[in-house]
DOGU-683148 format. One record per residue (C-alpha): residue number from 1; z, y, x. Coordinates in steps of 0.5 Angstrom, whole numbers. Example, Ala and Ser with C-alpha at 12.3 -4.5 7.8 and 13.67 -1.06 7.14 Angstrom:
# residues 2
num/Z/Y/X
1/16/-9/25 $
2/14/-2/27 $
***
This chain:
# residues 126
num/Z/Y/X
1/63/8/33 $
2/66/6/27 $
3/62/4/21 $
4/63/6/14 $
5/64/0/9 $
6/62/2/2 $
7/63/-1/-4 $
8/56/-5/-8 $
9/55/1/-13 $
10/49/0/-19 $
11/49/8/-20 $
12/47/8/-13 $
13/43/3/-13 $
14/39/6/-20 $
15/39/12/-16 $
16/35/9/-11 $
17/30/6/-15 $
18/29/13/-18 $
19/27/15/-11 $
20/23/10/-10 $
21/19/11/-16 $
22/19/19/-15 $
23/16/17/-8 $
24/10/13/-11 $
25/8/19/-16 $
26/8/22/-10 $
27/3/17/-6 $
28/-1/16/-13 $
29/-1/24/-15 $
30/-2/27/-7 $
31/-6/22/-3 $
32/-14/21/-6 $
33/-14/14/-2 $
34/-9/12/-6 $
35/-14/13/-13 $
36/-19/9/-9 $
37/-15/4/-8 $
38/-11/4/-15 $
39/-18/3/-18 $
40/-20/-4/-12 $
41/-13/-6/-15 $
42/-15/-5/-22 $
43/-22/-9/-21 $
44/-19/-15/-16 $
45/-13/-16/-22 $
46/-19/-16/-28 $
47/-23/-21/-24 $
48/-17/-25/-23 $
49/-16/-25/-31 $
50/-23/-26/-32 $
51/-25/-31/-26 $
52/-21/-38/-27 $
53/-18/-37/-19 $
54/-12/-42/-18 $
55/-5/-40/-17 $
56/-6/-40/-9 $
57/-11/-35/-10 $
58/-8/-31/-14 $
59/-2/-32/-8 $
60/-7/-28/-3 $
61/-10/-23/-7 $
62/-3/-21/-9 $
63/-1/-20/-2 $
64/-8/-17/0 $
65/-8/-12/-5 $
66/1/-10/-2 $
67/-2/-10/4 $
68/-7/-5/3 $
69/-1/-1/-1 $
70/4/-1/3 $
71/-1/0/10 $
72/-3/7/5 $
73/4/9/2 $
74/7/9/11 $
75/2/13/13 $
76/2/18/8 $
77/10/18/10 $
78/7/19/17 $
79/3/23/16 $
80/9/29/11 $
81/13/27/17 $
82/9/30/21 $
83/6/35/18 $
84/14/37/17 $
85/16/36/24 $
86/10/40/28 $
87/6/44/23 $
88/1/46/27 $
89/-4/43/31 $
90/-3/38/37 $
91/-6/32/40 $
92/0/27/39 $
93/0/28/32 $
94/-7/27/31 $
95/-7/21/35 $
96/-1/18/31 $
97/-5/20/24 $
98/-11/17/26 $
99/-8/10/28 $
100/-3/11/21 $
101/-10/11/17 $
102/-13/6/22 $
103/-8/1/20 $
104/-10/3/12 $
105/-18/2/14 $
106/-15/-5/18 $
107/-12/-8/11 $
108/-17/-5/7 $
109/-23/-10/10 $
110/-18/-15/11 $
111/-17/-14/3 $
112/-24/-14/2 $
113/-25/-20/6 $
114/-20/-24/2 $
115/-23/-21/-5 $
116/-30/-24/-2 $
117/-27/-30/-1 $
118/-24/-32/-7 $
119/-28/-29/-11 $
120/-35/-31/-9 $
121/-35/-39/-11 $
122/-34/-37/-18 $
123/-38/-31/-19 $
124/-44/-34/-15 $
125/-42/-42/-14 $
126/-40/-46/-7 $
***
């Protein structure tokens, strides 16, 4: 099988970009998680501002905070993709979206771990 080469292209490029962000609104505007997770995003960035953390912990709140967005963002592809290929019930695709939103429970704990860890000595000291 032969493949295609394609020329670099910023239309194409732009193009994706538009993808990406109309994926995000429908993320942000379909998914009631994603609120909860929009507003822990706020309160962690606000705490960070206020809160003299260094730059090593902005460094893991950032990535905290990506984890959870991008455990979220796939299973709620997971989750259309899904949706779309067997539209009624069956057990399999049950099972998939449990262990997709499963991922999203996991990377939330550990992003509120991180949230405690950083932000516990400058609230409280030690």
């Amino acid at each position: 099988m032969k493949r295609q080469f394609h020329l670099f292209s910023i239309r194409e490029r732009i193009e994706s970009f538009r993808y990406a962000l109309a994926g995000l609104r429908s993320l942000i505007s379909t998914q009631h998680n994603a609120w909860i997770h929009a507003l822990c995003t706020l309160i962690a960035l606000g705490a960070g501002t206020l809160l003299p953390i260094s730059r090593f912990e902005w460094l893991i709140l950032i990535m905290g905070i990506t984890l959870v967005w991008v455990a979220e963002a796939l299973n709620t592809a997971m989750e259309f993709l899904c949706d779309a290929a067997i539209p009624d019930f069956h057990p399999l695709v049950e099972k998939a979206k449990d262990v997709a939103a499963g991922a999203v429970f996991i990377s939330a704990i550990a992003a509120l771990c991180i949230g405690i860890l950083i932000f516990t000595p400058h609230l409280f000291g030690g």
